[in-house]
C-alpha positions in Angstrom: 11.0 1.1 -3.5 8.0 0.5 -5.7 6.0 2.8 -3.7 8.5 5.8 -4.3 7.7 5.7 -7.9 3.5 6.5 -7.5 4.1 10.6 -8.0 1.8 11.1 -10.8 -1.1 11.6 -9.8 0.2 14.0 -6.9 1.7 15.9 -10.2 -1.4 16.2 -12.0 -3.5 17.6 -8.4 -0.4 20.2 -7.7 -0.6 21.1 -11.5 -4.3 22.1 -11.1 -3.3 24.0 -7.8 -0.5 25.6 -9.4 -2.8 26.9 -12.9 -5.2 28.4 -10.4 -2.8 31.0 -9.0 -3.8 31.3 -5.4 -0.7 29.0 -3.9 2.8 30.8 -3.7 5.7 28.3 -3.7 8.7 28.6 -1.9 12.3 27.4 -2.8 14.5 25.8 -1.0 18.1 24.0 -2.0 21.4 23.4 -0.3 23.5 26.3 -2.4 21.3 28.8 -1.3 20.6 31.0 1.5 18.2 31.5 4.2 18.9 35.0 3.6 17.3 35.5 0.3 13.6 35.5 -0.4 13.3 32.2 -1.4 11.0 33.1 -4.3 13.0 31.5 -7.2 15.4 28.6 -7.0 17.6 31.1 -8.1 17.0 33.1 -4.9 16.6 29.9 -3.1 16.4 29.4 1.4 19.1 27.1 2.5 17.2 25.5 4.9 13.4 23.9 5.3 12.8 25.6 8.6 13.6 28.7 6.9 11.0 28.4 3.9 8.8 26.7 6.5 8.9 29.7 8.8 7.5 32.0 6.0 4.9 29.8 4.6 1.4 30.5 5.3 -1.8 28.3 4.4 -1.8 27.2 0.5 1.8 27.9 -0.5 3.8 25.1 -1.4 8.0 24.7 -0.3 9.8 22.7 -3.4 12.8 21.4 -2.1 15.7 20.1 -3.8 17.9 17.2 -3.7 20.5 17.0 -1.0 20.5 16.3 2.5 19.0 18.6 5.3 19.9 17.7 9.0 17.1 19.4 10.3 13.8 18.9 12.2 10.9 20.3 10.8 7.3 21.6 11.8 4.7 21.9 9.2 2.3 24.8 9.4 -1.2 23.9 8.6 -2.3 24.0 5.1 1.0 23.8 3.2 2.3 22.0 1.1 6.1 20.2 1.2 7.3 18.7 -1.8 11.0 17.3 -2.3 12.1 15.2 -5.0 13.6 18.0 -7.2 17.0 18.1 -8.9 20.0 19.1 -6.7 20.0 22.8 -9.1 15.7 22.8 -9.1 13.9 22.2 -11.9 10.2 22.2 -13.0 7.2 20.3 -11.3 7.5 17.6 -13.9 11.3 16.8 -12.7 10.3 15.5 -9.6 11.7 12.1 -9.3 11.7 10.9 -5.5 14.2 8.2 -6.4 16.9 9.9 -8.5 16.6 13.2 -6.4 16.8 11.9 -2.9 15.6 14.8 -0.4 16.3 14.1 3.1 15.5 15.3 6.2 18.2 13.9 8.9 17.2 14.1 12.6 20.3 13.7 13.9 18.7 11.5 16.6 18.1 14.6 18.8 14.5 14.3 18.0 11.2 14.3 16.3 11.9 14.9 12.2 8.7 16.3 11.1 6.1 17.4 13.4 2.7 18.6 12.0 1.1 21.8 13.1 -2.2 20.8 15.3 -5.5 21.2 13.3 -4.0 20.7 10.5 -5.8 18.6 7.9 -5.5 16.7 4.3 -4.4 19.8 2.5 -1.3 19.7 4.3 1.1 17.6 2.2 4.5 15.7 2.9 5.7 14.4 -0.2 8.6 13.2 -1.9 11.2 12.8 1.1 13.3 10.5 3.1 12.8 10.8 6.8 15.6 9.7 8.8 17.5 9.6 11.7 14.6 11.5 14.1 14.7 9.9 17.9 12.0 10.6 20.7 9.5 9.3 23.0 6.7 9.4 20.6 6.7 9.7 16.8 10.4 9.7 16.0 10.3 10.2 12.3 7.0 11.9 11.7 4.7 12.8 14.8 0.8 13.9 14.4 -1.1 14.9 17.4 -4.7 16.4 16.9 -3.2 16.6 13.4 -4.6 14.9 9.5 -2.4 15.6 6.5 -1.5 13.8 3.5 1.8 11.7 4.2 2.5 10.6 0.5 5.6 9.2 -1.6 8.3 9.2 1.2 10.8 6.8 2.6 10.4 6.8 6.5 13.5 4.6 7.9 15.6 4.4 10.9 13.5 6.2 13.2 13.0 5.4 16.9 10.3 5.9 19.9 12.0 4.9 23.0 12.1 5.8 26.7 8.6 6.2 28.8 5.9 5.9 26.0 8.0 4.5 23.2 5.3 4.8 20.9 5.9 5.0 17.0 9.2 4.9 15.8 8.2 5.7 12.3 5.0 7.7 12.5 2.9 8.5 15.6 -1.2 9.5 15.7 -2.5 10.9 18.2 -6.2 11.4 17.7 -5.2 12.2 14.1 -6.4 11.0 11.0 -4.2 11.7 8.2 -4.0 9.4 4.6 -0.6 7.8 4.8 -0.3 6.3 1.3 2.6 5.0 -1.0 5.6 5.1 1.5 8.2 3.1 2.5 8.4 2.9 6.2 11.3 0.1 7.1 13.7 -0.4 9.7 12.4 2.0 12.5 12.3 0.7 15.8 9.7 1.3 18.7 8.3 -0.8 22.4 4.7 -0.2 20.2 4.1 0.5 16.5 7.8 0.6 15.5 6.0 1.9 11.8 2.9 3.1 12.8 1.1 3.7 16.2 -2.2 5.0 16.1 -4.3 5.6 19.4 -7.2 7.9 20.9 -9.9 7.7 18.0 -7.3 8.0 15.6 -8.9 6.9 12.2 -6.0 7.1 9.8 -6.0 5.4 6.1 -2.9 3.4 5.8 -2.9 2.8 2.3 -0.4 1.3 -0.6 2.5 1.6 1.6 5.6 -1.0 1.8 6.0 -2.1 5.8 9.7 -3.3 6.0 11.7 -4.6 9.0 10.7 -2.3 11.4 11.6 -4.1 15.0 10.3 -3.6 18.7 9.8 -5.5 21.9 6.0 -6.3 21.4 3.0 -5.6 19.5 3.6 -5.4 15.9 4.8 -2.7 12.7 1.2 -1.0 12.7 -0.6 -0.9 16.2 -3.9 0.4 16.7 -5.6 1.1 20.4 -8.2 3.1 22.4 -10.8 3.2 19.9 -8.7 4.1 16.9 -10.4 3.2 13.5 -8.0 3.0 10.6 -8.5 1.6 7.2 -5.6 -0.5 6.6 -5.0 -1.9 2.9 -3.6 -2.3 -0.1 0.0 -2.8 1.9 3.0 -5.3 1.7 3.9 -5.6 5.7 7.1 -8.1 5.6 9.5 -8.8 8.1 8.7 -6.9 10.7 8.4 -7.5 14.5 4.2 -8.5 13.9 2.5 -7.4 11.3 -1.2 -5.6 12.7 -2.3 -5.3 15.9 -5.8 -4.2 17.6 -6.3 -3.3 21.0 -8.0 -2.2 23.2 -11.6 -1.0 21.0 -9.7 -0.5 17.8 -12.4 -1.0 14.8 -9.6 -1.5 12.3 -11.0 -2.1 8.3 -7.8 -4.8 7.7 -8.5 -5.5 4.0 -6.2 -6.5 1.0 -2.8 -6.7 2.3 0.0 -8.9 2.4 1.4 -10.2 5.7 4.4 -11.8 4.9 7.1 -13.3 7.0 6.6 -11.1 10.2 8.5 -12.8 13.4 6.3 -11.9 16.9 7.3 -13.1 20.3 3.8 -13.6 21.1 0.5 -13.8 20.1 0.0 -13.9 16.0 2.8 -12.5 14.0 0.4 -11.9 10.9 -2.6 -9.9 13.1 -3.7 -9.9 16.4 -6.8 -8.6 18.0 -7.0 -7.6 22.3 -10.6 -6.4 22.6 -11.4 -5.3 19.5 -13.6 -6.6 16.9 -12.0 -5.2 13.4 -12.6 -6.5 9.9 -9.9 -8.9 8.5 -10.6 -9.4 5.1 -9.4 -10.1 1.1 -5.7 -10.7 3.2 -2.9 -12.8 2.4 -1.1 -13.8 5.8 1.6 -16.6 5.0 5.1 -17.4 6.5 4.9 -15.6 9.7 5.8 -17.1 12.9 2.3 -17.6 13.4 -0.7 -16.4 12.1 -4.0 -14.7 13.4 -4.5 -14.5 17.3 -7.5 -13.3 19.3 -7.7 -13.6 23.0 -10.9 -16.6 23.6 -11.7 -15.0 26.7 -12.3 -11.5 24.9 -16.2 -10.7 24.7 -15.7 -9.1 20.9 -14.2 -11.1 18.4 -12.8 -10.0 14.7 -14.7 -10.7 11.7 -13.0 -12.5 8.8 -14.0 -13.2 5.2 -11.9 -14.1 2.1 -8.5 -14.8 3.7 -5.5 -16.3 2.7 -3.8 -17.8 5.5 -1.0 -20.2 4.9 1.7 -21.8 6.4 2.3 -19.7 9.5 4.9 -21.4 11.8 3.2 -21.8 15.3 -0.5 -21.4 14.1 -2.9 -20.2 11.4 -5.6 -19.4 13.8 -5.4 -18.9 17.7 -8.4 -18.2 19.5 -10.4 -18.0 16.7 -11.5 -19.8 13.4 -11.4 -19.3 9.9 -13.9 -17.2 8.3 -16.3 -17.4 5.3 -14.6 -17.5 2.4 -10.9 -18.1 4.2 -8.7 -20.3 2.0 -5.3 -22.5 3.2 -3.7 -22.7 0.3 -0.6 -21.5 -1.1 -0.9 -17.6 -2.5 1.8 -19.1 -5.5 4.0 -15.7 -4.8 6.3 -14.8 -8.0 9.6 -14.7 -5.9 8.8 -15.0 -1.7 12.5 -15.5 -1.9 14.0 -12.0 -3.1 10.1 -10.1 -1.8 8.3 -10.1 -5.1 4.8 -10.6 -3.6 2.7 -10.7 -6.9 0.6 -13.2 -7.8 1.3 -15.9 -10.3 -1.0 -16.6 -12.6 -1.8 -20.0 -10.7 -2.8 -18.7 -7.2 -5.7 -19.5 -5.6 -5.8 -15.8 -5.2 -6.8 -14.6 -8.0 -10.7 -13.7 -8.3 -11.0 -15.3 -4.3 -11.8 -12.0 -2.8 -15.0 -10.5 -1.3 -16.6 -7.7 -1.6 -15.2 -5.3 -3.7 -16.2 -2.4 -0.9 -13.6 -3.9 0.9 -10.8 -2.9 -1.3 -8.7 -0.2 -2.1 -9.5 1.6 -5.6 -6.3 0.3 -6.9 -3.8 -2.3 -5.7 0.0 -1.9 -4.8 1.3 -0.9 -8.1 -1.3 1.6 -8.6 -3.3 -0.1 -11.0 -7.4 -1.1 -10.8 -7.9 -2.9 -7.9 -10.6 -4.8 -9.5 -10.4 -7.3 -12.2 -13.3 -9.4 -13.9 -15.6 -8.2 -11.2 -14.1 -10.3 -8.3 -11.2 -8.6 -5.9 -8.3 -11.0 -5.9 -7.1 -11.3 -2.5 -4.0 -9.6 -0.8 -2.4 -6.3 -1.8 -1.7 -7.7 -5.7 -4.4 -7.6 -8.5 -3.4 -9.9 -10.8 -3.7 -9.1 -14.7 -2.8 -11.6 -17.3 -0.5 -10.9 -19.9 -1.5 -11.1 -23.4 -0.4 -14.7 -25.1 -0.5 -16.5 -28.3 -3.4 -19.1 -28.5 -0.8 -21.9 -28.8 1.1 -20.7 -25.3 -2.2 -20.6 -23.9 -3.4 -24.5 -24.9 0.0 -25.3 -23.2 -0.8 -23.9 -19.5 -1.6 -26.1 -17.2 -5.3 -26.3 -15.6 -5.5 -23.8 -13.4 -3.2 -21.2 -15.0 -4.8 -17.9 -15.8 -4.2 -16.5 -19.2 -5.4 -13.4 -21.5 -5.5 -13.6 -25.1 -6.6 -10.2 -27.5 -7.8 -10.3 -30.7 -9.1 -13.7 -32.0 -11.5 -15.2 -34.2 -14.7 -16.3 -33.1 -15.2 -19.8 -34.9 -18.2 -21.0 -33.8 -21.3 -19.6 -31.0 -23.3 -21.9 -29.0 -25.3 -20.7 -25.7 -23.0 -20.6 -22.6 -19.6 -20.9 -25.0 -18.0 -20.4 -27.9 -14.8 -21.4 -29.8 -11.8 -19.0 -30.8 -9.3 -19.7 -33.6 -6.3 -18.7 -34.9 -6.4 -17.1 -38.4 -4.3 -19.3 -39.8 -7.3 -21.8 -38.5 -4.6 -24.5 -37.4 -5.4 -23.9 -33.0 -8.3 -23.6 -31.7 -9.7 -23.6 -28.2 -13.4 -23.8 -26.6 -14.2 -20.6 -24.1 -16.6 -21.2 -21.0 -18.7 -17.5 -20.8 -22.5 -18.1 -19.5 -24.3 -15.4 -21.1 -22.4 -14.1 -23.4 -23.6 -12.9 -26.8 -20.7 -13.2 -28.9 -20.8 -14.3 -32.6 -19.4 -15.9 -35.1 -16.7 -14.2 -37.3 -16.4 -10.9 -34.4 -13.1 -10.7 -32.8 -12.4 -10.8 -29.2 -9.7 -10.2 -25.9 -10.7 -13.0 -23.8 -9.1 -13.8 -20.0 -9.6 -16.5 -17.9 -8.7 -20.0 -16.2 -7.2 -22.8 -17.8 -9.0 -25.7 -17.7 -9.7 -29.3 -19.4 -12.7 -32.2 -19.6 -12.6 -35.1 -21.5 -9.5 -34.4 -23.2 -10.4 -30.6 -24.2 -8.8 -27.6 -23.2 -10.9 -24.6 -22.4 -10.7 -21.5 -21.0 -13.2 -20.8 -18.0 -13.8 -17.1 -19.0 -14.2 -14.6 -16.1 -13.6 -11.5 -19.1 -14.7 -11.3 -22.8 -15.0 -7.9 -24.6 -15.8 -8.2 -28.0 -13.8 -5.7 -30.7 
């Protein structure tokens, strides 16, 4: 749901577009007709095929709330935006959760199918994708094909019969950015999400992985020397969570791998030779945890993972890697899905290389923090307390505190106060060059030694 919400920044891109002048838009909404000229939502095409089949490269097709049983094929180079009031509206009404836009397959076959050579600057945005049934691809299907698959809800789509490939989205030696979906309860033999095969290098990106089911494999499979970069994403309760086969040089880096169930092999990420990069992950409560075949001449690399209580196993065929942790990621609520971090998880500040992470985390915000990626698909950010709250934490705890009093400097630390002078507390900041009497935000660890509580800084910026 969370995902649905991240339009912005696709508002402030079409806005630019828009101010240039060079894309028409096309208007579609169910009270119109695919008579008119579709020009105005007053003049408005009744149906998506209909705007679709007049659209040439750089125009845009708004289309308004409602439900359209239809299946689709994008031309190369445009742009489809739902998300608009059931009436139309301006750009800035866009609102993919309180406008549902759907696109119903009617299980008769592939939803939306992309135009071949088409690449980043053609856009699916804003819609729900349901209901599209086929061999291959049954919600979305991309072969030779690379656009920008942003902001929808892809559900209760199917692959089945021969290849069985993709329920929810299907690559075929595509590479498009498919970032800040919901892709849940789709079903497939392989990749009931996503399937991506035949030097297919997709980025897979922010996106919530939900429930999707199949036979084998896992929600996101990756084969015949596919590449995709795949992180920043919540994958929970699915049938597996990642798999690479077959020469796939997956980048698997800050997600979190939660409570997937597989028959076989790991049901948080599993490698068939293929030597990927597993990295800054939380994988915790699946049925078991990482697999990769011993006999396989290529291995995975890890660094900086979280890998927790997985049923069977934590590691199969292969051991932990530098910087891999076994502890508990301290989730706020594993119970109802809230997969932040607390602010007591080993998590926090535990990652590697910052290279290796998304530019911003789940919610959209910085991925980085203090210099150090936490690990999994959450950056952490304390909230703001009062000096008192914070002396009351418990070691461990990480806490932010903006505006005090600088009592006292010395070399390595210095003390903050409140102004009423009646709580103070000792900060831990090597190299700092704060003085007395300046004011400060401070963030950090809770910590204590020989009966003093301090704060183990990893952020100060002086006012």
């Amino acid at each position: 749901m969370r995902a649905l919400r991240h339009i912005a920044v696709a508002c402030l891109l079409v806005s630019a577009m828009l101010s240039a002048g060079h894309a028409a838009v096309l208007y579609v909404k169910k009270t119109g007709s695919d008579s008119w000229a579709g020009t105005s939502w007053q003049a408005a095409k009744k149906t998506v095929k209909a705007a679709l089949g007049i659209a040439t490269s750089g125009d845009q097709v708004w289309v308004a709330a409602g439900l359209y049983v239809e299946r689709i094929k994008l031309p190369a180079g445009v742009k489809l935006y739902g998300g608009f009031p059931a009436n139309g509206g301006a750009w800035e009404s866009r609102d993919g959760l309180a406008n549902e836009t759907t696109l119903d397959g009617n299980l008769t076959g592939v939803v939306v199918t992309v135009a071949d050579g088409a690449g980043r600057d053609t856009v699916v945005d804003g819609f729900t994708v349901k209901y599209g049934r086929s061999d291959a691809g049954g919600g979305v299907y991309l072969n030779n094909a690379s656009p920008t698959i942003i902001n929808n809800r892809i559900r209760q789509n199917s692959a089945s019969g021969y290849t069985a490939t993709g329920g929810g989205i299907c690559c075929d030696n595509s590479s498009p950015v498919i970032s800040g979906n919901v892709i849940e309860l789709n079903t497939a033999q392989s990749g009931p999400a996503i399937y991506c095969a035949n030097h297919s290098s997709p980025v897979i990106e922010r996106n919530t992985i939900a429930g999707n089911t199949g036979a084998s494999d896992a929600a996101i499979y990756c084969a015949d020397y596919s590449q995709p970069a795949i992180s920043g994403n919540i994958i929970m309760g699915n049938t597996g969570g990642v798999y690479c086969d077959w020469h796939s040089a997956a980048g698997v880096t800050s997600n979190t791998i939660v409570a997937n169930t597989s028959p076989s092999f790991g049901g948080g990420a599993t490698c068939i030779s293929s030597a990927p990069t597993i990295a800054n992950n939380v994988v915790a409560f699946n049925s078991s945890g990482m697999y990769c075949d011993p006999t396989d001449p290529v291995s995975p690399v890890l660094l900086n993972n979280c890998v927790w209580a997985n049923t069977a196993f934590d590691y199969s065929g292969l051991s932990a890697g530098p910087g891999d942790i076994s502890l508990d990621p301290a989730f706020v609520n594993r119970t109802s899905g809230d997969y932040h971090l607390t602010a007591h998880s080993p998590c926090i500040n535990a990652g590697g290389s910052p290279a290796l992470a998304s530019l911003v985390d789940m919610d959209g915000e910085a991925r980085v923090w203090a210099g150090v990626v936490d690990i999994g698909a959450d950056e952490f950010y304390p909230t703001s307390v009062a000096l008192d709250y914070a002396r009351s934490q418990p070691d461990g705890n990480w806490v932010g505190i903006e505006g005090v009093m600088v009592s006292a400097a010395f070399s390595g630390y210095f003390y903050i106060e409140t102004d009423d002078r009646l709580s103070g507390m000792r900060v831990n900041f090597v190299g700092h060059a704060v003085l007395e009497g300046r004011r400060v935000d401070v963030a950090g660890k809770i910590g204590s030694a020989s009966g003093e509580r301090f704060i183990e800084a990893a952020e100060v910026t002086v006012r």
